[in-house]
N, C-alpha and C positions, 0 to 999 in steps of 0.2 A: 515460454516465459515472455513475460511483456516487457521490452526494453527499448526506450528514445531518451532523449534528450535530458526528458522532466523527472524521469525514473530511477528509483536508486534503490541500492540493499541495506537496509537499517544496522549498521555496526552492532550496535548493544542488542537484537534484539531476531538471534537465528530465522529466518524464514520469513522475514516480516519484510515486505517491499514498500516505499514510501513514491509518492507522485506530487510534485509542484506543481505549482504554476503561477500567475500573478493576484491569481484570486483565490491564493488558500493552498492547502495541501489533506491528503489521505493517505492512509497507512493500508495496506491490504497483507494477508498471505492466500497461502493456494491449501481449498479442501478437497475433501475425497471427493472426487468427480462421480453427481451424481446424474447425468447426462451425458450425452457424448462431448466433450471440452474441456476444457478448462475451470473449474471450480473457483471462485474467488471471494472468500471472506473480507467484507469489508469491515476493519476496527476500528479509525476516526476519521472523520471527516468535517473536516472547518479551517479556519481562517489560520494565516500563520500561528497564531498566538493559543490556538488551543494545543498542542499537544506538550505535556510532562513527561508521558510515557508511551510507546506506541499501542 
């Protein structure tokens, strides 16, 4: 699992990871690994102000 600083677990929103930082934020969770790693769906990506829902 990917975790620092800017990392966190979305309350409202089971299995959904979110990432800050000064220039924006993105919401991720983890898919079925389809390679060896880590799988990671990304579902928003933009500036503070875009997210309503993750």
């Amino acid at each position: 699992m990917i975790r620092n600083e800017g990392t966190s677990i979305v309350r409202c929103a089971p299995g959904v990871y979110e990432l800050t930082s000064s220039g924006g934020r993105a919401t991720w969770s983890y898919g079925t690994e389809r390679i060896r790693g880590a799988h990671i769906v990304w579902r928003r990506i933009g500036g503070h102000d875009t997210f309503t829902s993750p």
